[in-house]
N, C-alpha and C positions, 0 to 999 in steps of 0.2 A: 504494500500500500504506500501512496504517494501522498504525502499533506503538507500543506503548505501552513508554515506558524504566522504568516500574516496577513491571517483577516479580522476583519473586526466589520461588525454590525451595523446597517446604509442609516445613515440619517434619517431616511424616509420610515424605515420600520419603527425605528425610536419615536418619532413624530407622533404617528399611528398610534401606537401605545399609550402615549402619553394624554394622547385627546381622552383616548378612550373612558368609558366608565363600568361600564358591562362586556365580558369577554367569555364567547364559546370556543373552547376547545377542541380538536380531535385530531384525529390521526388513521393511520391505513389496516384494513382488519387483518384480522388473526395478527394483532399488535405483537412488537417484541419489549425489549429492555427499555431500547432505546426509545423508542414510540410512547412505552406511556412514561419512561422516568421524565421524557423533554418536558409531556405535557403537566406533571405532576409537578414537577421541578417550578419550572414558566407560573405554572396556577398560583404557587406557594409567592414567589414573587410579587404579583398583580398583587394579590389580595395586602400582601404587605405593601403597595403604595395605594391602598383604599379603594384597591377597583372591586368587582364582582368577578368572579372565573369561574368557570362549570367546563370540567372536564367531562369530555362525552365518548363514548367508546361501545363497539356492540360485544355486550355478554352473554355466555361467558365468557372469560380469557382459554384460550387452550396449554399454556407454557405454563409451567409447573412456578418457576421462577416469580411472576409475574400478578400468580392470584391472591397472593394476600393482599393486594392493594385496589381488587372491584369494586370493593363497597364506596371506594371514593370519586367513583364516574357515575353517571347517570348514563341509563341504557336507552333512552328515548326523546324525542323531543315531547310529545307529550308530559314524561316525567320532566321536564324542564319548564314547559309551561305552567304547569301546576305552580310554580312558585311567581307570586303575583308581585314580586319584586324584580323579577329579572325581564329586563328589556336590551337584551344585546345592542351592540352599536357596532362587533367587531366579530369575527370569527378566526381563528389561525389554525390554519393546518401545519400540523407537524409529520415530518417524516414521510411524506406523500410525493410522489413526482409527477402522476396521472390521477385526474379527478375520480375515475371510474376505479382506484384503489380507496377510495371511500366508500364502499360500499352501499349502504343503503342511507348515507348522510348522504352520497353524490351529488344532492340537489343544493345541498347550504349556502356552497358559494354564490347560487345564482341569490340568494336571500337575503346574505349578510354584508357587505365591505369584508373584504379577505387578505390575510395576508398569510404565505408559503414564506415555509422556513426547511430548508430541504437542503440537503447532501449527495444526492441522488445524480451520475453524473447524464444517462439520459431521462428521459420523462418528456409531456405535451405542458407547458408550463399554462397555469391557468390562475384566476384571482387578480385584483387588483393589482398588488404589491408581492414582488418574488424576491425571497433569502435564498437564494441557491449557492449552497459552498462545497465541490465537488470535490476539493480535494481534505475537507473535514472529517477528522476519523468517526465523527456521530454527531447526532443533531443537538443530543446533551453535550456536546462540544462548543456549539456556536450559543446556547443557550447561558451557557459559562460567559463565554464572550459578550453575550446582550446586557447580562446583568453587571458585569464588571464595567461596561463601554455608559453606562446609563447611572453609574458611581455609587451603584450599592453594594452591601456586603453579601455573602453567601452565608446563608443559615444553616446549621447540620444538617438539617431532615432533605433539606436542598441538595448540599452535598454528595450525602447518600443516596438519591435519586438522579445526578448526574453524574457519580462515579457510575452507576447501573448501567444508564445509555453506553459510556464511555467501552467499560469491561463487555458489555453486551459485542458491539459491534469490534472489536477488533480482537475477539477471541480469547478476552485477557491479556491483550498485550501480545501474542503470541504471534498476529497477521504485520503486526510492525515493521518499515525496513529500517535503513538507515535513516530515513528524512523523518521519519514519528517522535522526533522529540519535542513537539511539542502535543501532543498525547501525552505523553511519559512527564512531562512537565505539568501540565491539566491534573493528571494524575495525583499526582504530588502536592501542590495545594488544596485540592480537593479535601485530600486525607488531614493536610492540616485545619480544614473547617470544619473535620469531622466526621468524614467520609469512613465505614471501616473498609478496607479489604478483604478484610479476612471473613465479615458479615457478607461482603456480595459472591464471594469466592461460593460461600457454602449457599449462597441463594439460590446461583448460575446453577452448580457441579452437583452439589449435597441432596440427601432429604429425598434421593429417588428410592421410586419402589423395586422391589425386587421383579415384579413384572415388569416394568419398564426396562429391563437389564435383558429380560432374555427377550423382548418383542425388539431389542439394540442387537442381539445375536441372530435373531431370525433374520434380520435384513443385512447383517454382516454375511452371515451364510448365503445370502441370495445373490450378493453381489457378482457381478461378472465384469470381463474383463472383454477390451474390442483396442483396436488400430495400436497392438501392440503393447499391453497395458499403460496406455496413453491416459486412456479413460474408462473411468469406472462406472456402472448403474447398478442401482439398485432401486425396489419397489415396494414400496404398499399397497395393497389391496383393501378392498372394502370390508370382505373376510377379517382380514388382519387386524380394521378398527374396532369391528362386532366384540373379538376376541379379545382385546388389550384395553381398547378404547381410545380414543385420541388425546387424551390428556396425557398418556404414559409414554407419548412420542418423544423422542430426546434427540434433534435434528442437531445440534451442536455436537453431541459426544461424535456422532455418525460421522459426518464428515473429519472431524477431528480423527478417527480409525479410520478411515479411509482415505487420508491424508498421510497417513503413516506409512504405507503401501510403495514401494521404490518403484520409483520412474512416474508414479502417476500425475497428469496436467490440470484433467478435470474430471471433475463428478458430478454424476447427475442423480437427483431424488427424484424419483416420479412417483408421486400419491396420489391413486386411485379415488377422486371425491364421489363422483356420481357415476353408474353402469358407463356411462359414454360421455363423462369429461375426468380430465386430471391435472391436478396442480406440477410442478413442477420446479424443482431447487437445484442451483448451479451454481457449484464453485470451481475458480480455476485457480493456479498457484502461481502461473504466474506470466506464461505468453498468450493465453486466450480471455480477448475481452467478454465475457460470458454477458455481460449488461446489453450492447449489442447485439448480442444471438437473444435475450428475452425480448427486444425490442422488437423483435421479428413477429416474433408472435403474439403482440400485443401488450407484454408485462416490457420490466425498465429494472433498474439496479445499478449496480456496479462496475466494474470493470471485473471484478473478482468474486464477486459476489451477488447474484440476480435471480429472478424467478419470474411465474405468468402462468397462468389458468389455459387451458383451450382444450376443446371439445376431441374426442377419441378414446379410442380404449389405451391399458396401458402397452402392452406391443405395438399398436400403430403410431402412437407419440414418441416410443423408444426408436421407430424406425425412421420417424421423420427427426429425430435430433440426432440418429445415428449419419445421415447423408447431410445435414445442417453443419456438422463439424465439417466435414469433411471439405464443406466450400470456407471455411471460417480458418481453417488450418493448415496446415502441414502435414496432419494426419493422413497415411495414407493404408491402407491392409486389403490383401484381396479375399478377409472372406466375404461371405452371402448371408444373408438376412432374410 
């Protein structure tokens, strides 16, 4: 990963903020770390300069990491309305780079004055007002940076929700190259305002179930290998969720084990959501921009890191991202599919 230590947050967005007096929240579904520590973090802030913040998110969470902290989103605008106080004046998307990754909020923006705060190097840029810092190791990165650029302190519990984003997206530190010091620097005062490591370490890693360990070995098992163990797949099935459940998913260790694997560039997740669509998770290590190849097929990401939904079973999405590398690559193998 490539980050650049100097950005700091557009005038225009501080502006935005500042008028503001009521602010909706949200971010992209099946949220991760970083998604709702931005928006958790961000909320804790506003409110500390006397504004209103309603974080919004569709529940449940599926990430194990993640769900002690539902009770503090609201899962509807209805349940929002209910509250005869709140009259928004602002909406901010966190962590979004395509509207239609909001899932059943997609309409907001056309509702509210919007402002995007994103990391995401492609995506259809949409809302008012665009934060895109592409080379940001997380969006609780640039949220560090809003709050510092606008001459307040960081609070513990804040802290600890933007060390979360931080640790979330760059694997613990692990996805870093040489240019991530200022991550590694973020890091470090974080902890001085209160952050623990050692608390998100066990958030991220800890506290899984023993079924979630062998439903990590059924898909380790599965995995296969193609253009010379270049690239790896592996699958879920809908069997699989029935079985385990989809809370007991643990898409981080996964790739993490199959990252371990000599010579491998990239890997592909492909989960099974519905008889004839499937989600799909791509990571590369480090010559294949996998953000690019989701772009393809409608999702957005990373260079190293992307994903996207689209309709098929899982053999025929594994076929069509088996001949997608192969224009995207160097990868070359003669077998048959």
């Amino acid at each position: 990963m490539n980050h650049n230590e100097n950005f700091t947050a557009p005038p225009s967005i501080m502006e935005e903020i500042e008028k503001s007096r009521s602010v909706l929240l949200t971010g992209h579904t099946d949220p991760d770390g970083d998604c709702i520590g931005s928006q958790l973090a961000l909320a804790s802030f506003l409110r500390r300069l006397g504004k209103e913040a309603y974080p919004l998110a569709e529940l449940p969470f599926r990430r194990d990491e993640i769900n002690p902290f539902q009770e503090r989103f609201l899962e509807n605008i209805p349940d929002f309305k209910k509250n005869q106080e709140a009259h928004p004046d602002l909406l901010i998307v966190l962590d979004v780079s395509t509207q239609e990754r909001l899932g059943r909020f997609a309409s907001l923006p056309e509702q509210y004055p919007t402002i995007i705060i994103d990391h995401h190097a492609s995506g259809t840029p949409f809302g008012r007002h665009q934060w895109i810092e592409a080379s940001a190791a997380s969006v609780t990165l640039m949220i560090y940076t809003l709050i510092q650029a606008m001459g307040e302190k960081i609070e513990p519990e804040e802290a600890q929700f933007l060390f979360l984003g931080l640790a979330t997206d760059t694997g613990f530190f692990r996805h870093l190259d040489e240019k991530g010091g200022a991550a590694l620097k973020a890091a470090g005062e974080l902890t001085s305002f209160g952050a623990s490591p050692k608390e998100i370490y066990s958030l991220i890693y800890g506290n899984r179930s023993l079924a979630s360990r062998k439903y990590l070995g059924k898909l380790l098992d599965r995995a296969e290998t193609v253009y010379n163990g270049q690239v790896l797949f592996t699958y879920e099935y809908l069997k699989d969720q029935r079985e385990f459940g989809k809370e007991e998913r643990d898409s981080d260790s996964l790739y993490q084990q199959l990252f371990g694997v000599a010579g491998v560039e990239v890997v592909a997740y492909i989960r099974q959501e519905q008889s004839d669509r499937c989600s799909v998770g791509l990571r590369s290590k480090h010559r294949i921009d996998v953000g690019t190849l989701a772009r393809e097929y409608g999702g957005g990401g990373h260079p190293r890191a992307a994903g996207f939904e689209t309709g098929g079973s899982v053999r025929s999405v594994r076929n069509s991202l088996y001949q997608h590398l192969a224009q995207v690559s160097d990868f070359t193998e003669g077998e048959s599919i």
